[in-house]
Each structure stands twice: as structure tokens, then as C-alpha cells.
C-alpha positions as CSV (number, residue, x, y, z in Angstrom):
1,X,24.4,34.4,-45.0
2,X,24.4,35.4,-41.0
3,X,22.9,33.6,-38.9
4,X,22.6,34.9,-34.7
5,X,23.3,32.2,-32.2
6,X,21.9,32.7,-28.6
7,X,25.3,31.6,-26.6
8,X,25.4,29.7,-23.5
9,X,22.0,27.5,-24.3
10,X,25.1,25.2,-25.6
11,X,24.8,23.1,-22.2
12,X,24.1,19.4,-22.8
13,X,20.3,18.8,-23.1
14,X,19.7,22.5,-24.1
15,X,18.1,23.1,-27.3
16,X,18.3,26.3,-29.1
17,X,17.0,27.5,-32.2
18,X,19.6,29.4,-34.5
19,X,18.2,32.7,-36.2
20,X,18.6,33.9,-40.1
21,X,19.5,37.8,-40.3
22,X,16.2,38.4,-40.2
23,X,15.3,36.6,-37.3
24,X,13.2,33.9,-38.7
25,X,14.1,30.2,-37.5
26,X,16.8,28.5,-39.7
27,X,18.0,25.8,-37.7
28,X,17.0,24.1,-33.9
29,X,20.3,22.4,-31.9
30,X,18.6,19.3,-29.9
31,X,21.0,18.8,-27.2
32,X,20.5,15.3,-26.1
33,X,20.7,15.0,-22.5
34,X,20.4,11.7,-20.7
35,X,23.7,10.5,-22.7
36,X,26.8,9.0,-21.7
37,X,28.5,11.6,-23.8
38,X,28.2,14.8,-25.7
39,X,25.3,14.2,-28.0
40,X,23.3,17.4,-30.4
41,X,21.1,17.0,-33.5
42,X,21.1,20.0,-35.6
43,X,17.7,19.8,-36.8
44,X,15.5,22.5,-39.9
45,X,12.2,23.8,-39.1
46,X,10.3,21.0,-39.8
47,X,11.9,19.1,-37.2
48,X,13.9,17.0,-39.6
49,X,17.6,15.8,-38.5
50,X,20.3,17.5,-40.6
51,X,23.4,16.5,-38.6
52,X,24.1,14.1,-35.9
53,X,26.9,15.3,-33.5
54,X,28.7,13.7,-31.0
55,X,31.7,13.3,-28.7
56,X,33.6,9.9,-29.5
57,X,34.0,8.0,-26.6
58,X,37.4,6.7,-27.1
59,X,40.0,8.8,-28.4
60,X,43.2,9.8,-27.0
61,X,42.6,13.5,-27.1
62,X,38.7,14.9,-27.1
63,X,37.1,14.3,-30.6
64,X,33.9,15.0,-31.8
65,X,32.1,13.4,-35.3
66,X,29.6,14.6,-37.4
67,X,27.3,12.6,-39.1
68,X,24.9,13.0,-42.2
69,X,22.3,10.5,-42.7
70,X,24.2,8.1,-40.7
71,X,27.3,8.4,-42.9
72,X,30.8,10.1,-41.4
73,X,30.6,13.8,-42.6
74,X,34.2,15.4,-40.4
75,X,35.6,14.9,-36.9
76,X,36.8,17.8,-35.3
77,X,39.7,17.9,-32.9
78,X,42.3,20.3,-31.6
79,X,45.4,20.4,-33.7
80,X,47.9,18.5,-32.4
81,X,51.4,20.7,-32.4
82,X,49.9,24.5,-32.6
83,X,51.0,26.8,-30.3
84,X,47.2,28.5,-30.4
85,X,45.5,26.3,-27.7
86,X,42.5,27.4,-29.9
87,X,43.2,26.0,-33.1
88,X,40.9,23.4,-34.8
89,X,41.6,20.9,-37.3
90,X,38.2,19.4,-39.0
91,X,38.7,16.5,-41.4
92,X,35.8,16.1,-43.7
93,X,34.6,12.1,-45.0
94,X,36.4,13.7,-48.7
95,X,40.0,13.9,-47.0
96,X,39.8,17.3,-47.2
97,X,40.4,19.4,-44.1
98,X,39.5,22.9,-42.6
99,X,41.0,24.9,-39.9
100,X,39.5,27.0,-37.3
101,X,41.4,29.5,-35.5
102,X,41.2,32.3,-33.5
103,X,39.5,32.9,-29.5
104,X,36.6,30.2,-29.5
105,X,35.7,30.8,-25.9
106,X,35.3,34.4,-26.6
107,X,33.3,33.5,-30.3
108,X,35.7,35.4,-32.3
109,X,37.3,32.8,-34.6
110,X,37.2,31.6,-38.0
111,X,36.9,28.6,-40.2
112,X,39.0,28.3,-43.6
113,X,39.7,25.6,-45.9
114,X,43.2,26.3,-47.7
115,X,43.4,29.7,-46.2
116,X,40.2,30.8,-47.8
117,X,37.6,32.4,-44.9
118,X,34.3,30.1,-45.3
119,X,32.8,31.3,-41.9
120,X,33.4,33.9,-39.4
121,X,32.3,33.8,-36.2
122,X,32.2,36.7,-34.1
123,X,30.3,38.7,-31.6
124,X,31.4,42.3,-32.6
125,X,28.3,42.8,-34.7
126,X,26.2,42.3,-32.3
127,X,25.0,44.2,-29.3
128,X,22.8,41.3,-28.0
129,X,24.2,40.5,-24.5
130,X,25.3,36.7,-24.7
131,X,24.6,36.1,-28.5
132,X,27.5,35.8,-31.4
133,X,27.2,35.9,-34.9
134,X,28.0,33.3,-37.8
135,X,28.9,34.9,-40.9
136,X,29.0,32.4,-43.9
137,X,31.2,34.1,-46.7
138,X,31.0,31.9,-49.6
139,X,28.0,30.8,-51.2
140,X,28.9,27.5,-52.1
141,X,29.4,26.6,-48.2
142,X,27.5,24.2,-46.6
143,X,25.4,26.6,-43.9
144,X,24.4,23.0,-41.9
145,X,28.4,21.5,-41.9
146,X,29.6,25.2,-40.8
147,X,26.8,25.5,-37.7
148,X,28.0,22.1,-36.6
149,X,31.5,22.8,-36.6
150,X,30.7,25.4,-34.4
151,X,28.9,24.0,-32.2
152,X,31.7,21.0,-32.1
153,X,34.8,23.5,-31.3
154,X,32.8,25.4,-28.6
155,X,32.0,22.0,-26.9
156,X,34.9,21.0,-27.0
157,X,36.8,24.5,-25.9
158,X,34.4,24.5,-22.7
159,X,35.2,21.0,-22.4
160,X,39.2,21.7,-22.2
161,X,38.5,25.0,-20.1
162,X,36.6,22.8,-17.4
163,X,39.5,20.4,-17.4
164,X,41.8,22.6,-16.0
């Protein structure tokens, strides 16, 4: 599955709809502005809420948690000793964990679980000025979890970048 992502629509408050290869509507990102912190809904077609995302407020380096029906789904953060200063660590509710690597700011990166390539995020495909590409790989990957970790490690690479 490939799904096009208009970039740079990821300000807070902005909502942008994410694309199926084929261009029909797959998913709407509800940035909610008006927030103390970073707050986006990833919402289907319909309108219903999929995933809750959002920055936590109190955590010694920056965090963000994604929810599922109100229930803790992962929390994504930047590894804490890697060299890559864009290198994600995503703990999922299970205890399992996935990695994502590569040049976020530039959306060429991946996300694995035990060295296996779920997504891949890139722009190459595309000749769209300002939009990247999400390439899910395996079948039994969870499209919703894998657009929300995207959108988590992108916030929070801007974030970082602003910082400094």
C-alpha cells in the first residue's frame, strides 16, 4: 500500500487529507490547534477518530503518544545513545518496539521492527513539489499505527530543528 502525503500542511491546526495510490481519500490528520501542546487526530473518511496523537507534556526529552480508543497504542521518542540525531525508537502498548531511521526532515527514512522494513518513507517516487510518499511493505502492517508514526517523528524532528 502507498499512500502520498502533501508535506508541510503538518503545522499545528493544519488538517490534511492523506491520498491512496490512486488518489482517493484514505485518511484526514486533524491538527488540533488551540492546544497547550502538540495535539492531531488521524481520522478515515467518514470522519471517525482512528488515532489520538499527542505531545506529553512532561517528559525529560520530547515524547509523543499514540492512542487507540483511549487506550496507549506506542510513544515515540528519539533514541537515547545513537549517534543518528534521526533515529526513532517507538514502543508499542505490547512491549514490542520499532525503529525508524534514516533523514526525517528530508522524508527519506524507514520504519522496521527487528530489522524487517514495515514502511518506507520517501520522496524519490514522486515528482510532486512538497509531497512524500509512504510505502507500507508488509501486508499485515497496521496502515493507521504506521501514518501516525510518521506524523509523530516529523513533529518531533521539526520540533528539535526549531530548538536550535
Amino acid at each position: 500500500m502507498r499512500f502520498l502525503v502533501r508535506d508541510r500542511i503538518l503545522g499545528i491546526g493544519d488538517d490534511y487529507w492523506i491520498e491512496d495510490e490512486h488518489g482517493r481519500k484514505a485518511f484526514l490528520v486533524d491538527g488540533k490547534a488551540m492546544r497547550l501542546r502538540d495535539t492531531f487526530e488521524l481520522k478515515d473518511t467518514r470522519g471517525e477518530v482512528l488515532i489520538d496523537i499527542r505531545r506529553k507534556m512532561f517528559a525529560l526529552r520530547d515524547t509523543m503518544v499514540v492512542e487507540r480508543g483511549g487506550e496507549p497504542l506506542a510513544t515515540v521518542r528519539r533514541k537515547r545513545l545513537s549517534l543518528l540525531r534521526n533515529h526513532y525508537r517507538v514502543s508499542l502498548a505490547d512491549g514490542t518496539e520499532l525503529d525508524v531511521s534514516g533523514k526525517i526532515l528530508d522524508r527519506e527514512f524507514a520504519i522496521e521492527y527487528e530489522g524487517e522494513l514495515l514502511a518506507h518513507i520517501s520522496r524519490r517516487w514522486l515528482h510532486v513539489r512538497e509531497t512524500y510518499g509512504l510505502d507500507v511493505v508488509r501486508d499485515d502492517a497496521d496502515p493507521a499505527l504506521l501514518i501516525a508514526v510518521t506524523v509523530c517523528v516529523i513533529n518531533l524532528a521539526e520540533r528539535e530543528r526549531d530548538d536550535d
